[in-house]
N, C-alpha and C positions, 0 to 999 in steps of 0.2 A: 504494500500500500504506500501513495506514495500522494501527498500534497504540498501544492506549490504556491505560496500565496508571493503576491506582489502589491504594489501599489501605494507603501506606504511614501513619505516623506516629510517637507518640512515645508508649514502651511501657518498661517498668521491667523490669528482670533478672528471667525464665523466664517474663513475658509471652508470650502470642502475637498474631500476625496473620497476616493473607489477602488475599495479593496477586494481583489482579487483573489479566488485559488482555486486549483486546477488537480481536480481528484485522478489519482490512476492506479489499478489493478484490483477496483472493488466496481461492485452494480452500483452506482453512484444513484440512482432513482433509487433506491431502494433506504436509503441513510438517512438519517437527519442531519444538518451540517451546521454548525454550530461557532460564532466569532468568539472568544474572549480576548483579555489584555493582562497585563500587568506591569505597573507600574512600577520604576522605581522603588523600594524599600514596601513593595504592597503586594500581600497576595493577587495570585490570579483571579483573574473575575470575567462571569460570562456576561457578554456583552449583547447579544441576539444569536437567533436559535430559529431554524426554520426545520418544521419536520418533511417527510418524505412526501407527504399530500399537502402544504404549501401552507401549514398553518405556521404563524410566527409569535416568538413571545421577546421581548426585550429589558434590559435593565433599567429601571425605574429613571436612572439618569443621563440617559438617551434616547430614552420616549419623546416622538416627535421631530430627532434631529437626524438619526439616524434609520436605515429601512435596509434588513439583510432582503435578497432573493436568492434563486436560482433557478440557472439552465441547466435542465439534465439532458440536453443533447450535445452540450459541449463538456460536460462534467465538469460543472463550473458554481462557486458563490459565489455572491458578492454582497459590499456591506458597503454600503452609500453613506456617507458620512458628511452631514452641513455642520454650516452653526458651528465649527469646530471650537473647542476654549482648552486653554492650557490645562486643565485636570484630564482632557481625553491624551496627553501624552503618552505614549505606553507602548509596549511593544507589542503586536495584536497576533493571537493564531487561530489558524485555521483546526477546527476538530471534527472528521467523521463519528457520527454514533456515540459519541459522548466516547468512542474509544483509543482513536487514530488519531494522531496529534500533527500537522506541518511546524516546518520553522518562524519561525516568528518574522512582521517585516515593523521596521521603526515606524512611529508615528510619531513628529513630533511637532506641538502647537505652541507659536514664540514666535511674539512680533520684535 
């Protein structure tokens, strides 16, 4: 199993971006796919959560700014991210099934 996320970088307060990753050697429809982060000196934390038939739940403080999807013809998330403010700093990963972990890509918000 193999996930490739992309897309993070370096964006100034109410910025956006669009985080990417790229599932391979599993039924990719079949998963829930899942953003967390973690900050600096902070536990990991789940950020948005989309299950396999397209229902989504989000963390109370990204409600509204942020919006995961996915394409399961190209075995692909993604996590849309407005509004950005320096506490979204963090480094973000991509999780299959709550079990398959990718590498992490930097996020970071600094004007």
């Amino acid at each position: 199993v193999q996930l490739q996320a992309s897309g993070g970088g370096l964006v100034r307060p109410g910025g956006s971006l669009t985080l990417s990753c790229v599932a391979s050697g599993t039924i990719f429809s079949t998963y829930a796919m899942v953003w967390y982060r973690q900050a600096p000196g902070k536990q990991r934390e789940l950020v948005a959560a989309i299950t396999n038939g397209g229902r989504t739940n989000y963390a109370d403080s990204v409600k509204g700014r942020f919006t995961i999807s996915r394409d399961n013809p190209k075995n692909t998330v993604y996590l849309q991210m407005n509004n950005l403010q320096p506490e979204d700093t963090a480094v973000y990963y991509c999780n299959q099934g709550y079990q398959y972990w990718g590498q992490g890509t930097q996020v970071t918000v600094s004007s």
